[in-house]
GUSE-273737 format. One line per 2 residues: for each residue z negated, x negated, y negated of C-alpha. Coordinates in steps of 0.5 Angstrom, whole numbers, plus 500, padded with zeros to 3 digits. Layout:
N
Z/X/Y  ...;
END
This chain:
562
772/656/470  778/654/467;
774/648/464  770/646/471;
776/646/475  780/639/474;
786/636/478  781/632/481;
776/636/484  778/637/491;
778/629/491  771/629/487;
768/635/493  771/630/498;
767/625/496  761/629/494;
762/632/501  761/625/505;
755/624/501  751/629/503;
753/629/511  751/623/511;
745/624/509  744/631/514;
746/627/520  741/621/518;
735/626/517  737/632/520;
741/632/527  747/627/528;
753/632/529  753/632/522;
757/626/522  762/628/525;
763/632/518  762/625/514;
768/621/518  772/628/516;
771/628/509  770/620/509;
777/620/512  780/626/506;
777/621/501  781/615/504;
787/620/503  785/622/495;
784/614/493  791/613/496;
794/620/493  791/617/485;
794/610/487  802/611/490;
807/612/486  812/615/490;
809/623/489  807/626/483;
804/632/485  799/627/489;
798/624/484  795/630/480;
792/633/486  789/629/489;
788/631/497  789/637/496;
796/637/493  798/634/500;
798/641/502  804/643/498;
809/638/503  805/642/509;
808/648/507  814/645/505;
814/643/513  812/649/516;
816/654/512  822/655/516;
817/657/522  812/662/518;
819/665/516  822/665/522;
816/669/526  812/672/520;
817/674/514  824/674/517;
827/681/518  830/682/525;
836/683/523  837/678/518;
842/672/519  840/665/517;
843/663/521  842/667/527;
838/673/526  831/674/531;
836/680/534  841/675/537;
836/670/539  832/676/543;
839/678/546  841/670/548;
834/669/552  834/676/555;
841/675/558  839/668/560;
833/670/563  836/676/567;
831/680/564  833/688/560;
837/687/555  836/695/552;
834/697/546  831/704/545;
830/708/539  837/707/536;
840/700/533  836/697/527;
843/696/523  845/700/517;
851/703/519  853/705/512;
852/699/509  859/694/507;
862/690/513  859/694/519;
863/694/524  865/697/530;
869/698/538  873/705/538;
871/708/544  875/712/548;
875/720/551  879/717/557;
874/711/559  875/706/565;
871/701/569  873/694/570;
875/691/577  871/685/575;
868/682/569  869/676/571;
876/676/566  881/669/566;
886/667/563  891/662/566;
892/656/560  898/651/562;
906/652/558  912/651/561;
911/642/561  904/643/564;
904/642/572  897/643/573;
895/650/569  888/652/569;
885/660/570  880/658/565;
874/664/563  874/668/557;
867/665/555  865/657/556;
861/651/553  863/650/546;
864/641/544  857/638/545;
857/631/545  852/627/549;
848/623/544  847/630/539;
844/634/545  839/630/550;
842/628/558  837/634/560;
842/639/557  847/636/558;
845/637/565  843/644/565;
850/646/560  854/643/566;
850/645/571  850/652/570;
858/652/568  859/649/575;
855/655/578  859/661/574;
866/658/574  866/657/565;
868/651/562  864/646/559;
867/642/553  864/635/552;
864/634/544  868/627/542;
862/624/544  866/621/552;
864/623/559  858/622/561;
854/621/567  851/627/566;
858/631/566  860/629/572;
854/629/576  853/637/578;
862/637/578  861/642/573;
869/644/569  870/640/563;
876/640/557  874/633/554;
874/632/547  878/627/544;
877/625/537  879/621/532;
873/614/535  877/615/542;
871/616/545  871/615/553;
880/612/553  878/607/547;
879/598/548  874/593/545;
878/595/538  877/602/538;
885/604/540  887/608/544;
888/605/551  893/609/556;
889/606/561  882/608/560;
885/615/558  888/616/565;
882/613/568  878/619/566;
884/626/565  884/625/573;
878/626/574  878/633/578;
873/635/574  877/634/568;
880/640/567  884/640/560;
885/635/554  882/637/547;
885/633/541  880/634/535;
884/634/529  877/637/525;
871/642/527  867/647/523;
862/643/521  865/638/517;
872/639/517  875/632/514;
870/628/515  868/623/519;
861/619/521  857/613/523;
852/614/529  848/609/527;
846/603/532  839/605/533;
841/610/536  846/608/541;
843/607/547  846/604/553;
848/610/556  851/613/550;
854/607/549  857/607/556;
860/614/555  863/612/548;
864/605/551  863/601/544;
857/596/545  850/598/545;
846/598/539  851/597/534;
854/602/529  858/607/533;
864/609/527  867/616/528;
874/616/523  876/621/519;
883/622/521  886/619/528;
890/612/528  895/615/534;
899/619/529  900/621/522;
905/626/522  906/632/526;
912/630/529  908/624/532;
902/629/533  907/633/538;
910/626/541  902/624/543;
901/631/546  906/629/551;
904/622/553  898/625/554;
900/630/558  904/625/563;
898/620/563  894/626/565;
898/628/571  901/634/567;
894/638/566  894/642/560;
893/638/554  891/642/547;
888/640/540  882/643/535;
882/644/528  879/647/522;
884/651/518  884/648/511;
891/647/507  895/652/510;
901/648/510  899/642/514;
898/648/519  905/650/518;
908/643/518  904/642/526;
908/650/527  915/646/524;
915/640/528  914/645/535;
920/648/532  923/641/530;
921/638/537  920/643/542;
914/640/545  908/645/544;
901/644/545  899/649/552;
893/650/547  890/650/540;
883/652/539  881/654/531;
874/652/529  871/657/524;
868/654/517  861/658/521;
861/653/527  857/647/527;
851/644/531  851/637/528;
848/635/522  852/635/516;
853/634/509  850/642/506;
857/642/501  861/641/508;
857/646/511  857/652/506;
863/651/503  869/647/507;
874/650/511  877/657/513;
872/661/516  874/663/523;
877/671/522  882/668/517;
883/662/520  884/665/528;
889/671/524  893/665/521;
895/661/527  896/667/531;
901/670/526  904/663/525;
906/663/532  908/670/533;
912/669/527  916/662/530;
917/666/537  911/661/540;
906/666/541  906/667/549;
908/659/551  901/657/547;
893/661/548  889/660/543;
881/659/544  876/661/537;
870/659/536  865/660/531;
858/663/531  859/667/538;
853/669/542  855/677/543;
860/681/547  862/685/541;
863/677/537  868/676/543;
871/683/542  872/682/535;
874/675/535  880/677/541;
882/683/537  884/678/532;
888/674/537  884/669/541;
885/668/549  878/666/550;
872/665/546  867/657/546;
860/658/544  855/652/542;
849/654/539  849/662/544;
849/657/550  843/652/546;
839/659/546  840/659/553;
837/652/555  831/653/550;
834/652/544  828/655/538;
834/654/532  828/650/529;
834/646/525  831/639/527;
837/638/530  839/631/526;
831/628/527  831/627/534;
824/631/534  827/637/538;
821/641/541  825/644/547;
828/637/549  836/640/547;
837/636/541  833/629/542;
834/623/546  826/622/546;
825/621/554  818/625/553;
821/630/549  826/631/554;
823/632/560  821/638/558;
827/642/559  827/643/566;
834/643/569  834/647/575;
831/653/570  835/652/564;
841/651/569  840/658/573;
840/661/564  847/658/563;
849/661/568  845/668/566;
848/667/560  855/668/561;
855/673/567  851/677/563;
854/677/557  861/678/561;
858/684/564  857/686/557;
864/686/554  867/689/560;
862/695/560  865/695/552;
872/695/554  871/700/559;
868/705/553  874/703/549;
879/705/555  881/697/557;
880/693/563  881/686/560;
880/683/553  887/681/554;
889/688/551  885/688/546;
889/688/538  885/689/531;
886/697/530  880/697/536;
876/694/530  874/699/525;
869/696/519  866/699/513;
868/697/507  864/701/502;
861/708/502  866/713/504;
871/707/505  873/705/513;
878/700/515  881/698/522;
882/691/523  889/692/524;
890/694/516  885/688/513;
888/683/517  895/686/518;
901/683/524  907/679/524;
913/682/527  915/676/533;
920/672/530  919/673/524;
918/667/520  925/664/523;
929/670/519  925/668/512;
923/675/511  915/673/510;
912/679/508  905/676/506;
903/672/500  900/665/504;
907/665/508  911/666/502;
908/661/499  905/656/503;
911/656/509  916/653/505;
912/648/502  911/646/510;
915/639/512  914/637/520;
915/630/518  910/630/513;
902/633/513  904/633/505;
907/639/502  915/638/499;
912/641/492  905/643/490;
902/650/490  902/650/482;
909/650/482  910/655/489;
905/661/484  909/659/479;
916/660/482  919/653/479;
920/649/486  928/649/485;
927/643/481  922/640/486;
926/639/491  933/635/494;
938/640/495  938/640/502;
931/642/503  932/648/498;
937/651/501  933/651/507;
927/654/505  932/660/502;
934/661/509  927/660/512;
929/653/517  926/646/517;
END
């Protein structure tokens, strides 16, 4: 059998194949020749197969090594329907999936039988229950974002609409994301993509994303326009102003939309000319330093008419973080928000090195910002929003633990409007009509549905958390600290979050006494007049900064000042 059986047999059996129905349907009964146009047809394919160049496997197998790229095609779906466990992450597990669409669609969200988790495997984790539970007044849990310079402060809710451009999502979705956010009350962040249309059209609330392209308050060269701003941060609907200093996805990196793909409508909404390359820089042109960071915070705030103005970022070099807490200090202006991005987020395409291995992830990050502000005394002027892989109340509950004031969700709402997690995000060939710009794939979101399961999603998962809370003896994430978390971290061995990531005492930083490594460490090494470290981190390990530094700037490391 190993001698008859060659590379090219399927491509020889086709072709035999084709003979022979030929012949059937000529002498025995036409429908034959519908078997002689099929391999007729797969005998085409094998002489193509022998004569590109392009593929070798094809070459050697000709028809039938064709199947290899089939399989390639549809594995993601045979593994995800047939192969994956439930409960396996990659990158959200069937079971998160199952409870965003069970929640949106309003249907039953139980589970009988006991949890499908093992409970005694490491980095379980857990909500402590109380033996004196509470019932929450309301789910409906806000917050109140606008510091001491803002005149216009917002009551935001606990959970909305992570950054989204128009361009990566579909005018549909958009519709149906916004649409949804106006009829429960939630906001929606635009993505640095600009405000559309489509964002205005259902009224729905908005925090506009403003990155490093200036989007939406751009001039014909692509510069920050103080008139164009203004234009667009009073419209009613816009409720709040998001700098983008980085995102989850690619933290440092920017990016070109190529101009095949920049239509009219999202030409419009960027204002760059139609059909040409749309480019996205890496860093922003309006400021270099922290201090000029600050100073553009406060220009923004009065061209907006005082409505609270905030930034995004990934965490990566710990001392550029502590050079934007200094230039707070220096200047006294603060950011009435800061939302931190974790590593895990991420809707858009990116390079797979920036998506597995650049920036912080969101637990560590979120800890970082929330215990440097605690440490400066800031704390209470500044909310903090976290995203990052949220779709559960028990994400929220963790997350607000760990010191966030609300909870963004991207890829939780996609789930919501249809989104199958396919990952063809970046093809344009969506198949629920989320991701694509393709008018007929498009159509096939309806927005009046789709919009009802936003809003679904969101009240229903709120309900969630405050029945959560109430078990835990809480009536409002507000008061939720890291000792309600417990995790295993190996047989026999529990911790409460409180020991893993532990608290700084208010003020603390100002006193110098940095009790953890990192700002030990990396808080000195921090400048507000500069996102470059006075020294470098092999000279702070080593304890050999002395020599590094001017005089003043070592004596006022000692005392823990600026």
């Amino acid at each position: 059998m190993h001698h008859v059986l060659t590379r090219h047999t399927a491509f020889y059996a086709v072709i035999v194949a084709t003979g022979v129905c030929l012949l059937l349907g000529l002498f025995i009964n036409g429908w034959w020749f519908v078997g002689t146009a099929v391999f007729a047809a797969l005998s085409v394919l094998g002489y193509v197969d022998l004569n590109q160049t392009r593929h070798a496997i094809r070459r050697n197998y000709p028809v039938i090594g064709n199947l290899r790229f089939l399989f390639e095609y549809i594995r993601p779906e045979m593994r995800q329907y047939f192969f994956e466990d439930d409960t396996t992450s990659q990158p959200f597990s069937r079971v998160d999936r199952s409870l965003v669409y069970q929640r949106a669609k309003r249907q039953i969200d139980k589970r009988p039988f006991g949890t499908q988790r093992d409970v005694y495997r490491a980095d379980y984790e857990w909500i402590n229950h109380s033996m004196e539970p509470v019932h929450p007044e309301s789910s409906d849990f806000r917050i109140t974002v606008g510091g001491p310079d803002c005149t216009q402060p917002v009551s935001l809710s606990v959970l909305n609409i992570s950054a989204m451009s128009f361009g990566a999502l579909s005018a549909n979705a958009v519709l149906a994301l916004n649409k949804g956010a106006a009829s429960g009350n939630f906001a929606h962040d635009t993505g640095e993509g600009g405000i559309s249309s489509y964002h205005l059209e259902h009224k729905g609330p908005l925090i506009w994303n403003i990155g490093s392209g200036y989007f939406g308050c751009n001039d014909s060269q692509g510069r920050f326009s103080e008139e164009r701003f203004a234009e667009n941060a009073c419209r009613e609907n816009v409720q709040m102003i998001e700098i983008k200093l980085s995102q989850g996805a690619k933290p440092g990196h920017g990016g070109i939309l190529p101009g095949a793909k920049v239509t009219p409508e999202i030409a419009a909404a960027r204002g760059v000319p139609p059909w040409q390359d749309c480019n996205s820089p890496a860093q922003h042109s309006e400021f270099t330093t922290p201090i000029e960071l600050m100073h553009f915070i406060v220009k923004l705030r009065t061209l907006s008419g005082g409505k609270p103005i905030g930034f995004k970022l990934c965490i990566g070099h710990p001392w550029e973080w502590f050079a934007i807490a200094k230039a707070m200090l220096k200047t006294g202006i603060t950011p009435d928000f800061i939302v931190v991005d974790g590593a895990e987020g991420g809707t858009g395409a990116a390079p797979i090195e920036f998506v597995d291995h650049v920036g912080t992830p969101l637990r560590e990050a979120l800890r970082l910002v929330h215990n440097t502000l605690v440490g400066i005394g800031l704390r209470e002027r500044i909310k903090l929003g976290a995203s990052g892989k949220i779709i559960s109340a028990f994400d929220m509950a963790r997350i607000m633990a760990l010191g966030s004031d609300w909870c963004n969700s991207a890829r939780g709402f996609m789930f919501a409007i249809g989104c199958i997690q396919a990952q063809v995000c970046h093809t344009g060939k969506c198949p629920t009509g989320v991701t694509t710009q393709d008018p007929k794939r498009q159509a096939a979101l309806v927005v009046g549905d789709k919009s009802q399961r936003v809003a679904g999603f969101h009240r229903n998962t709120l309900s969630a958390l405050a029945e959560l809370l109430g078990a835990a003896g809480l009536s409002h994430p507000g008061e939720l600290r890291p000792h309600h978390i417990a995790r295993r971290i190996s047989t026999g061995e529990v911790r409460v979050l409180s020991v893993l990531y532990p608290d700084l005492d208010k003020g603390e930083l100002l006193e110098g006494t940095y009790r953890m490594r990192i700002f030990r460490t990396a808080w000195p090494m921090a400048q507000a007049d500069s996102f470059a470290p006075l020294y470098s981190l092999s000279a702070a390990l080593s304890g050999n900064t002395e020599s590094t530094l001017p005089s003043d700037a070592t004596e006022a490391n000692r005392t823990g000042a600026d």
